[in-house]
C-alpha positions as CSV (number, residue, x, y, z in Angstrom):
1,X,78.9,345.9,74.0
2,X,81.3,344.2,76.7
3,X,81.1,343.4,79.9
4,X,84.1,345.3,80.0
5,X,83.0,348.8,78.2
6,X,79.1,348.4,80.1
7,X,80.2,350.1,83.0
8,X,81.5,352.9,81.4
9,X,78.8,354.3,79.7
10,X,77.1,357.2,81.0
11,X,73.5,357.9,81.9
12,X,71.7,361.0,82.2
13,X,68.2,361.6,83.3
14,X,66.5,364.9,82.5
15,X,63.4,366.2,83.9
16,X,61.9,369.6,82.2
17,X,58.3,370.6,82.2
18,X,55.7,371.4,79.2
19,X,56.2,374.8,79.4
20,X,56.8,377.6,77.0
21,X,57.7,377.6,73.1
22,X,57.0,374.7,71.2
23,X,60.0,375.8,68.9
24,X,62.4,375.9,72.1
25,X,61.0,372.4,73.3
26,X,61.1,370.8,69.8
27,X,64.4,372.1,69.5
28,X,65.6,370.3,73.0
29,X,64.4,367.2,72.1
30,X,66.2,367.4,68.9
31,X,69.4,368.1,70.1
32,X,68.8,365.0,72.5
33,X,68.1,362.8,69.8
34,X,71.4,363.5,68.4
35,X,73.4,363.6,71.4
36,X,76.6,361.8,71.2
37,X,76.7,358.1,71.2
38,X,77.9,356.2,74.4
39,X,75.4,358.1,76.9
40,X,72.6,356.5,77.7
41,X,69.5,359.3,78.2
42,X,66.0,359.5,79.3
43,X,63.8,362.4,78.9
44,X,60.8,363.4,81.7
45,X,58.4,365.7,80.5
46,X,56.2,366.9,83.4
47,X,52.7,368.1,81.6
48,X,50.3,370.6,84.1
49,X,47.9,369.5,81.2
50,X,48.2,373.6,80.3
51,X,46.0,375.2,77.7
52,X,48.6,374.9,75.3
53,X,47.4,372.3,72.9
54,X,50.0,373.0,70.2
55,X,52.6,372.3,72.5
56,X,51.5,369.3,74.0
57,X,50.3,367.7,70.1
58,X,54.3,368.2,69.8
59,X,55.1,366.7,73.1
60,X,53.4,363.6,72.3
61,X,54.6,363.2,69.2
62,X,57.9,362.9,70.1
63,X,56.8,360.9,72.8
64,X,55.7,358.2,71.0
65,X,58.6,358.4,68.4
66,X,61.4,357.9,70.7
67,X,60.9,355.2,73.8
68,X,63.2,357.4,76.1
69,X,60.7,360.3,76.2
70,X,58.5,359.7,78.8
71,X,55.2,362.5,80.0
72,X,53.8,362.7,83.7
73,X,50.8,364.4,84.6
């Protein structure tokens, strides 16, 4: 990348919490991950640390897959 083309990429931040179906969060992240190329994004996943174990097994998996997911407490 140039100089040049550096200050026209785009950057998004998103900030969801560990809520809900583990299909509809899985299926998020995936559509992230293949999110068009040129925009830069990072992923915040705020955990309540919920009783949902299945879902937050799939949280971290991605997690520690893909360096722009990140998980707060």
């Amino acid at each position: 990348m140039t100089i040049a083309n550096s200050f026209h990429k785009k950057a998004v931040d998103i900030v969801t919490p560990v809520y809900g179906s583990p299909a509809f969060l899985k299926q998020m992240i995936l559509s992230l991950q293949t999110f068009e190329a040129g925009v830069d994004w990072k992923l915040t996943l705020v955990d309540d640390v919920g009783p949902d174990k299945e879902l937050v097994e799939e949280v971290y998996k991605f997690a520690r897959a893909d360096d722009r997911i990140k998980i707060i407490y």
